[in-house]
C-alpha positions in Angstrom: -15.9 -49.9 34.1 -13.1 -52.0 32.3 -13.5 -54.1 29.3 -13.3 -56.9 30.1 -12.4 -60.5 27.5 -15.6 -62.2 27.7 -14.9 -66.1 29.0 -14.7 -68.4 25.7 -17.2 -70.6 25.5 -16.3 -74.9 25.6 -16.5 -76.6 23.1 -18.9 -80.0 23.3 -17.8 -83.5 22.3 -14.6 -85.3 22.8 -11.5 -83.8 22.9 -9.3 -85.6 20.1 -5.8 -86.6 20.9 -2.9 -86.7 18.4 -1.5 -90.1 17.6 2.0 -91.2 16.6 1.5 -92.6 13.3 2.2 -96.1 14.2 -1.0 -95.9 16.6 -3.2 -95.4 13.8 -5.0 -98.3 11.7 -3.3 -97.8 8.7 0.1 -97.4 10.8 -0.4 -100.2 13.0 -1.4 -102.8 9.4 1.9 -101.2 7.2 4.5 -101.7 9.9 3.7 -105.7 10.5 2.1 -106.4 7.2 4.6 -104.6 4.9 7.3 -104.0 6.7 9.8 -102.9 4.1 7.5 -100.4 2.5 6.7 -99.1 6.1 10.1 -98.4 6.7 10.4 -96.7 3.1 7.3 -94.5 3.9 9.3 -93.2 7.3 12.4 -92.3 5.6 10.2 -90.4 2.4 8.3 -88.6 5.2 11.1 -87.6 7.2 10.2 -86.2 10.8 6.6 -85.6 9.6 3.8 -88.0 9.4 3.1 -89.3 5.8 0.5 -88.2 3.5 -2.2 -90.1 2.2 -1.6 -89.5 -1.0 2.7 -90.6 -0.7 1.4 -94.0 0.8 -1.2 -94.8 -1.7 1.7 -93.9 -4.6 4.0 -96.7 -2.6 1.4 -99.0 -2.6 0.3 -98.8 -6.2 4.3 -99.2 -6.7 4.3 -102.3 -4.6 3.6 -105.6 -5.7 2.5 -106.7 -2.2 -0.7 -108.4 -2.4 -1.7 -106.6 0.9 -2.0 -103.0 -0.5 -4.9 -104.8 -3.2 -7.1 -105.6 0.1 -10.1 -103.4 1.5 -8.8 -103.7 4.8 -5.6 -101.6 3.4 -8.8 -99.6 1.5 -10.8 -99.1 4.3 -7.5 -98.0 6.9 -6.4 -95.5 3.6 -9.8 -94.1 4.0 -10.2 -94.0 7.7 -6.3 -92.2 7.6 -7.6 -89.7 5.1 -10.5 -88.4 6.8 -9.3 -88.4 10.5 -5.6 -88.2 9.9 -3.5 -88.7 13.4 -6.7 -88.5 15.4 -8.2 -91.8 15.2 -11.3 -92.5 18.5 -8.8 -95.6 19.4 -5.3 -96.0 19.1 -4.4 -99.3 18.0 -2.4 -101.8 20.5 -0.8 -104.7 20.6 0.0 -107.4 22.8 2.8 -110.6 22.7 -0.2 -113.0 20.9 -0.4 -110.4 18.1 3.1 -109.6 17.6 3.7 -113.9 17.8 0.9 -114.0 14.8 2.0 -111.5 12.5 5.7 -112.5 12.3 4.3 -116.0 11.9 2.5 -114.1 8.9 5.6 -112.4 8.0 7.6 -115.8 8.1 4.7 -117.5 5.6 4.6 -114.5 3.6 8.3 -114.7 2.6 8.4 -117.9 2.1 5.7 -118.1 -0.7 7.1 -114.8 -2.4 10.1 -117.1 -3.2 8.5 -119.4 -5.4 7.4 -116.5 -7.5 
């Protein structure tokens, strides 16, 4: 009689898949809302996906009115707890893309009368 490995048992629920971090909410807001401090976050982080804590440092050094929001809050929340395996991975489509660098465009141009 060998020993045998007994057979593991499964695990229930959903598997969770790993995200890029651009797929995530928080992601998916900084890279069309902010677009320069997204692109500051990727070069601080390096290869690996940011922290929490680095991006809410850059957004308390920002004067973007977006990070002062609670849909940047409530992503910064979300992103802590579940990290880069969010239940959906946010898309976009051309009507989206269209809209946010309308946003962008309306954005800019209001900073400059400051």
């Amino acid at each position: 009689m060998q020993n045998l490995p007994r057979p593991r048992k499964k695990r229930k629920g959903k598997k969770r898949t790993k995200r890029n971090f651009n797929e995530t909410r928080i992601g998916f807001l900084l890279e069309h809302q902010t677009p320069l401090e997204y692109r500051i976050l990727l070069e601080a982080s390096g290869v690996l996906a940011p922290t929490a804590d680095l991006i809410e440092t850059i957004s308390y050094a920002s004067l973007d009115p977006f990070f002062r929001t609670d849909e940047f809050r409530q992503a910064l929340m979300e992103y802590r707890q579940v990290g880069l395996y969010p239940k959906y991975r946010t898309k976009t489509n051309i009507n989206k893309e269209l809209d946010y660098i309308k946003y962008r465009r309306r954005k800019a141009a209001s900073l400059k009368n400051y």
